[in-house]
N, C-alpha and C positions, 0 to 999 in steps of 0.2 A: 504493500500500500504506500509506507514512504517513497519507494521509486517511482510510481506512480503519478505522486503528486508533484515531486519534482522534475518529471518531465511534463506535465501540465506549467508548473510555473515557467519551465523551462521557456515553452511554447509558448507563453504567455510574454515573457521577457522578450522573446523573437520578433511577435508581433508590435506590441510593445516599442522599439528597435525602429521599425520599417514603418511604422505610423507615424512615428516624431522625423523620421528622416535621418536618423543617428548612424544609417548604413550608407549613406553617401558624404564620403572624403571630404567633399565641397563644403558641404554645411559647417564640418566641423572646423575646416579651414578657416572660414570665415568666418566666425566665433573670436578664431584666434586673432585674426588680421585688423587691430586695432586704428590701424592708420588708414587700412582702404577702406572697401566695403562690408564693416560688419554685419555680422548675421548672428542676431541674438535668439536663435532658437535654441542653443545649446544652456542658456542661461532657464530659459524656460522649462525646460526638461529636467536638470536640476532642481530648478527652486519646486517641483512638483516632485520628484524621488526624494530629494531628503527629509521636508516632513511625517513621507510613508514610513522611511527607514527609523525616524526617531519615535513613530508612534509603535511600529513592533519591537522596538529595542528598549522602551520605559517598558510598554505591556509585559517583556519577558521579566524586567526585573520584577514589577510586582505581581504577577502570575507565577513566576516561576519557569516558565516555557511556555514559547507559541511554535506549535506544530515539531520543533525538533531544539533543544534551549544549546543543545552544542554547535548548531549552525554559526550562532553570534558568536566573534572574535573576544577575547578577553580583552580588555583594556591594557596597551601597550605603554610604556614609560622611556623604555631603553632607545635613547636615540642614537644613534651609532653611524660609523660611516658605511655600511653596508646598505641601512635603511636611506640615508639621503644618497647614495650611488643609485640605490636602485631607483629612487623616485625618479630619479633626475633622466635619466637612460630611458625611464618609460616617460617623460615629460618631452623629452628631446625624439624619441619615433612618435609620438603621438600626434607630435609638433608635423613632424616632415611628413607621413605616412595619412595621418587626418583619419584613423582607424584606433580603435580601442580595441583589445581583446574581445568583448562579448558582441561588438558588433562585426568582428573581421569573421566570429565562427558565423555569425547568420548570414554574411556577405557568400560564404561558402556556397550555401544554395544557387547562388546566380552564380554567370559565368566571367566571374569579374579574375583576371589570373594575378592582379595587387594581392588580393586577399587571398588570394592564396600560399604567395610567397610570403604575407606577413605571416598568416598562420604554423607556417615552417619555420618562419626566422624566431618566431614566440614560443615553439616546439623547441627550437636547438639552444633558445638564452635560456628555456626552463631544466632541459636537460643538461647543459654546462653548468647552471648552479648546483642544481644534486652531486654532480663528479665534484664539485670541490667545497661542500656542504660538511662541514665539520663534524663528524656523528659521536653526541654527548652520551 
């Protein structure tokens, strides 16, 4: 049933995606492009996800859990130069590429071969960090 329901949300997240326009490069480009012609729909997209996310993440503290309570991240403190490397790497393709992670897998469906190669290039920086992944 858990599997289930996360490939509902899954699917939902997808549609989700290709509704707001979050699967075309251009929009997000021009989000970024302060100087030309911005394009504030990623701002909008935003300020409607993080309310959602702050309303399941109070709900879990005072519940206890909604639908799965290990989903939600713990609260990180440890700022490190691992953590601002890696922001900054994914800040800087995000920047050039105009693809996120979760919208480059829904790009996948179409026959775009960008997202493809992002998807490979996010496969091979995920699996270079494992190979030198310190194990505690």
């Amino acid at each position: 049933m858990r599997n289930l329901i996360a490939v509902a949300l899954g699917v939902m997240f997808a549609i989700g995606l290709g509704v707001s326009g979050m699967t075309d490069p251009a929009v997000v480009l021009g989000f970024l492009d302060f100087a030309g012609n911005w394009n504030p729909t990623l701002l909008f997209v935003m300020a409607a996800a993080v309310p959602i996310y702050l309303l399941a993440w109070f709900g879990r503290r005072a519940r206890g859990a909604i639908l799965d309570a290990s989903a939600f991240p713990a609260p990180r403190h440890d700022l490190d130069w691992q953590l601002f490397l890696g922001a900054s790497l994914f800040g800087i393709g995000w920047g050039l590429a105009g693809i996120c992670p979760g919208p480059a897998v829904t790009i996948l469906a179409g026959t775009s071969s960008g997202a493809v190669v992002f998807v490979l290039s996010l496969l091979t920086g995920m699996f270079i960090f494992r190979l030198g992944e310190v194990k505690s």
